[in-house]
N, C-alpha and C positions, 0 to 999 in steps of 0.2 A: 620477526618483530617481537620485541619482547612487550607483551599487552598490559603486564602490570604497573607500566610506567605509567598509563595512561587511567587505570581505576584507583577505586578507595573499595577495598574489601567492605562484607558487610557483615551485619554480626546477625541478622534475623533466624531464631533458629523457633518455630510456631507445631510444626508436626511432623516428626520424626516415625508415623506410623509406615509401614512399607507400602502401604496404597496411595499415599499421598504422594502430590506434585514434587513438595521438595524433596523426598526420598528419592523420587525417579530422577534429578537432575544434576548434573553437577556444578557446584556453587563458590565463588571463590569468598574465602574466609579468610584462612591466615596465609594461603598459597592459592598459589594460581594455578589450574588444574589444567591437563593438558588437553588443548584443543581439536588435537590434530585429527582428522576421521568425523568431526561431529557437523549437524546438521544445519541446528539454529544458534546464538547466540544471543541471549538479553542481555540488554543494555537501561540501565536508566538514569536520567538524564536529568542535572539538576539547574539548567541554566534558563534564568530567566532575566536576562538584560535585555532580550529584543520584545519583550512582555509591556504591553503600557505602563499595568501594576506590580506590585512585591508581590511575590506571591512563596510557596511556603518550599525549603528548599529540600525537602526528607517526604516531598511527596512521591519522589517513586518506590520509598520504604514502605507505605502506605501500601501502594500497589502488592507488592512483594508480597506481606503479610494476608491478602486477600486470597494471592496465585497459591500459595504456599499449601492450602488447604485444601483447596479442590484436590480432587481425586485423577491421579493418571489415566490419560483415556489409552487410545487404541496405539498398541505400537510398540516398537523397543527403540524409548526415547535417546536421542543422540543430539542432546540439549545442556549447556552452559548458561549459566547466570552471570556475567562477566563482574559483576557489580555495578559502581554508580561512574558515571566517568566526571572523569576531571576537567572541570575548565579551564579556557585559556586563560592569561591575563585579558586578553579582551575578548569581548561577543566574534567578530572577525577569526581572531585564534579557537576559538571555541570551534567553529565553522571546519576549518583548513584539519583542525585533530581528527572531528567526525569523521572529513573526509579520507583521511590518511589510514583510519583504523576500519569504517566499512569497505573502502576499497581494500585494506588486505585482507578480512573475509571473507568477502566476494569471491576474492581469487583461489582462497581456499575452499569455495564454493559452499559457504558457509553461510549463510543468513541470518543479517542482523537485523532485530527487532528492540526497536529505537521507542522507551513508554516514557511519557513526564515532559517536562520542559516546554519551551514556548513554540508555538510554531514554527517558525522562521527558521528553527534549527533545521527542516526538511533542505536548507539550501547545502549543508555541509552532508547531507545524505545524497542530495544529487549531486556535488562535483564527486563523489565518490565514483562516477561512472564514467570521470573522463578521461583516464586510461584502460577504458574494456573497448576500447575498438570498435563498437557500435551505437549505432542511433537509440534510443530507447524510446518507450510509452510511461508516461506519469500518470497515476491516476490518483485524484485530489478529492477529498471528500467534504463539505464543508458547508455551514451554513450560508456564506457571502462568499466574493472572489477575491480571493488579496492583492490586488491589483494597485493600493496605495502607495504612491513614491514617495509619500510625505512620514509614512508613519512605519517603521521597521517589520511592528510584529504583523501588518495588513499590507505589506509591500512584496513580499517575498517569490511569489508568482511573477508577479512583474522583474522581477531580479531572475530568475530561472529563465525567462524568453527573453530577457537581452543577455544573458550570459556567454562568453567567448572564450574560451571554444564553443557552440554548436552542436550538443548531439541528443537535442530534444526531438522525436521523429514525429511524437502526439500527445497531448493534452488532457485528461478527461476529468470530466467535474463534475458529482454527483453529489445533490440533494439539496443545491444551493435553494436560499427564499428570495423570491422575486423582488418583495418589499425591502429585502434588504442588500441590495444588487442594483449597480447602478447599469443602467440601459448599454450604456459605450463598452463596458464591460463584455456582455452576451456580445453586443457587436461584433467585439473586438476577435472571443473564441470562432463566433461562427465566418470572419473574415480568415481567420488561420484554417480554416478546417478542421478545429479541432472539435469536440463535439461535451457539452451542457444541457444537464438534465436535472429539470425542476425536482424539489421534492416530493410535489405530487405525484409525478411519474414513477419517481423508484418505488413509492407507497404501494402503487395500483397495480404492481402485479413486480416485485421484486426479482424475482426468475429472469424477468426480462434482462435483468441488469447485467447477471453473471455473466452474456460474452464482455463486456468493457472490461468488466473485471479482469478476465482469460486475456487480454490485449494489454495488461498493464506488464512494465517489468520491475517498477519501484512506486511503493504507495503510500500515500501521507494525510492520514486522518487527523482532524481537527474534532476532538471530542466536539466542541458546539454545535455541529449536525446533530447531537440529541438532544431528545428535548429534556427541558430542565427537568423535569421529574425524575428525569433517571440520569441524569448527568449536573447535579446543583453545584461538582466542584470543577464545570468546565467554565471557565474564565468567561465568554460569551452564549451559552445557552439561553436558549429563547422558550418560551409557553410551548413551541411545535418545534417538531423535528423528526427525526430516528428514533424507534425504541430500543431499548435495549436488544431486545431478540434481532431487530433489523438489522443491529450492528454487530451482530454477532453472525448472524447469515452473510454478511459482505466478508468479514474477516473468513469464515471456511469457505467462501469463494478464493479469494486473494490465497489461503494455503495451497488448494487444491490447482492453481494455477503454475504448472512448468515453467513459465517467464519469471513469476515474480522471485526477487533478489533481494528486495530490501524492501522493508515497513517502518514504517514510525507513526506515533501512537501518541498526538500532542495535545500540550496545553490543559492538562490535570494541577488544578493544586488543590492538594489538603486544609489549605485556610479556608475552602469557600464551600467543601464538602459535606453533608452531613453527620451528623455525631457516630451513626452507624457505617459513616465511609460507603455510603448508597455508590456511588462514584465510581470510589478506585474496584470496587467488588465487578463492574459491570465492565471495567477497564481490562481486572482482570481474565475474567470470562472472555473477552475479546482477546486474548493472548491465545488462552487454553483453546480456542476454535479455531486460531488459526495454525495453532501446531497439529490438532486434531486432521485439519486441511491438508497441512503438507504429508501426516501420515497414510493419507487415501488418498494421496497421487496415482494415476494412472499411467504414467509415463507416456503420455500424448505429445507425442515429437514428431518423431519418422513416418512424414506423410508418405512415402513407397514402400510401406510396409505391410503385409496381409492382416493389418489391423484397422485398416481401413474401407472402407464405401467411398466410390467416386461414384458422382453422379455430375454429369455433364447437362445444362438446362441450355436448348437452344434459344435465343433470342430475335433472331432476325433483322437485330439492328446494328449498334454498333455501342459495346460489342457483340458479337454474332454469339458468342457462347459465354459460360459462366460454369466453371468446376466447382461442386460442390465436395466436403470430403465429410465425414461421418465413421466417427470413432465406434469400434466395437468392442472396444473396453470400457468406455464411458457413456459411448451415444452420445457424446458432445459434438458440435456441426462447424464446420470453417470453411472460409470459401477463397480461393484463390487470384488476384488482382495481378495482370498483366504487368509486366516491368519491366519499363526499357532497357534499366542500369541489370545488366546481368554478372557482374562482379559490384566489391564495395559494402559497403553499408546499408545501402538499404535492400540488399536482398533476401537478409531473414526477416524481413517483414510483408513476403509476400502472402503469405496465409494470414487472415485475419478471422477470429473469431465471430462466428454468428451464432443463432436460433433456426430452428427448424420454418418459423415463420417468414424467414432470407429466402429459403429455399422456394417456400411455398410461394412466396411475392414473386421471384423471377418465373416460377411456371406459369405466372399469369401474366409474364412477359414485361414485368416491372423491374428497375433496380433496384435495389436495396442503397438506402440513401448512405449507409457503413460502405460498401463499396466504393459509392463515388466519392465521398471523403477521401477514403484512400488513396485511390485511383488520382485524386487531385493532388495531394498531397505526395505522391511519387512522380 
């Protein structure tokens, strides 16, 4: 694929020191630099026709100019700035290009990280996944559910679970607000088995969150989960939400996750941001943590590997047993859900991510309520 058909180079050139972020990365300017071997890919993103309002179309320069400064963290970065991409003639072509240019990164096992533009774009991020031959996990971060069929940029969710082909396998939705969530909604997830969690809950002990995290394989933040204080240029921010640190502990979750494949980083404009760009700096800090993330991967894959703890918890019911496994590279916990289908699709998803408090719940002879979702939903 040739990629530069699809960007506008950019001309940001902010700190050329050898410590800094743009030092470390490679940037397409007046040529497209070559991708082949690298890690991540940024993308930013200037479409906002599925947005209710106008909003400012050089906001993910903004961004850039923010990343650009920070300092290189851990690693020998294997990172591209693709530029800004191009839209379609229409919001729809906009969609179908996403999807065409993060599915051929994918392929090249490459991760794109998708900052700027309106929400809704996370749909041309998920059909991106419907030539990888497996079911995935979405994990959706947000103040409300977008579940509107009346209005594009709060529709989008509901566009992904009727979408056809099919290869949504779970759901997950963190830090919605109740007040602003309609009832049928939460119904609707907890009919699917998919699984919704208050803001209060991510607040009260955030740790908790990281296995959902560990279970997602594509993930799509809606800046308006922060709260306005630290997000005034997210198009719906509210008085409560995420802080900036919160959203930056979920992002070096989402790195440090083996599954995840694709990010995106929505619904920033620079018209509504403060004069010091409070905003895109906290946007950009949620980039720089999540490449920090992917550079302290563990490679937590090969559950038959002497890298592992099995701990088998007897139940007495049904089912009689429950495999636990525990990483000794990471001390991270996952526990293993019986499955009919032993070819197919849904058979890499029989390890699901947990906490050590999974473990400790079935020694007392409970389910883990992640289990039986699963377990339902296979």
């Amino acid at each position: 694929m040739d990629l530069k058909l699809f960007f506008d180079p950019i001309d940001i050139d902010v700190d050329k020191a050898p410590a800094s972020f743009q030092s470390s990365i490679y940037v397409n300017r007046h040529k497209m630099p070559d991708h082949e071997g690298l890690d991540i890919a940024l993308i930013g993103l200037c479409e906002y026709r599925g947005a209710s309002e106008e909003a400012d179309l050089k906001s993910a320069d903004e961004v850039r100019k923010q990343l650009y400064v920070l300092k290189k963290g851990f690693g020998d970065y294997g990172v591209i700035d693709l530029g800004n991409f191009r839209n379609g003639p229409t919001l729809e072509d906009t969609y179908l290009r996403l999807k065409e240019v993060c599915g051929y990164l994918m392929e090249k096992s490459i991760i794109p990280v998708l900052f700027g533009g309106s929400h809704d774009l996370d749909l041309g991020q998920y059909y991106a996944y419907e030539s990888s031959d497996k079911l995935i996990s979405i994990l959706g971060i947000d103040n409300q559910m977008d579940f509107d069929d009346e209005n594009p940029s709060l529709g989008h969710v509901s566009e992904i679970l009727k979408h056809s082909p099919n290869y949504l396998f779970s759901y997950y939705h963190l830090a919605y607000q109740s007040y602003l969530t309609e009832q049928k909604s939460i119904e609707l997830i907890e009919k699917l088995s998919f699984e919704a969690v208050r803001l209060g809950v991510v607040k009260e002990n955030i740790k908790d969150i990281e296995p959902i995290v560990r279970d997602a394989d594509m993930m799509s933040f809606d800046l308006s989960a922060l709260q306005a204080f630290y997000a005034p240029g997210a198009s719906n921010s509210k008085v409560y939400g995420l802080t900036g640190e919160e959203a930056c502990q979920l992002c070096w979750y989402a790195g440090q996750n083996e599954k995840m494949s694709s990010i995106g980083l929505y619904n920033y404009d620079a018209f509504r941001d403060s004069s010091d760009r409070k905003t895109a700096f906290v946007l950009s800090t949620m980039i720089w943590y999540f490449i920090e993330g992917f550079y302290h991967r563990k490679g937590d894959k090969n559950f038959k590997s002497n890298d592992y703890l099995m701990y088998e918890v007897h139940l007495g019911g049904d089912p009689e047993t429950i495999r636990f496994y525990k990483s000794k590279l990471s001390e991270r916990w996952w526990m293993e859900v019986p499955n009919p289908e032993s070819e197919g699709l849904f058979n890499r998803n029989r390890m699901v991510a947990c906490n050590y408090s999974d473990y400790d719940l079935a020694l007392k002879g409970e389910l883990p309520d992640r289990w039986m979702n699963f377990f339902n939903k296979v």
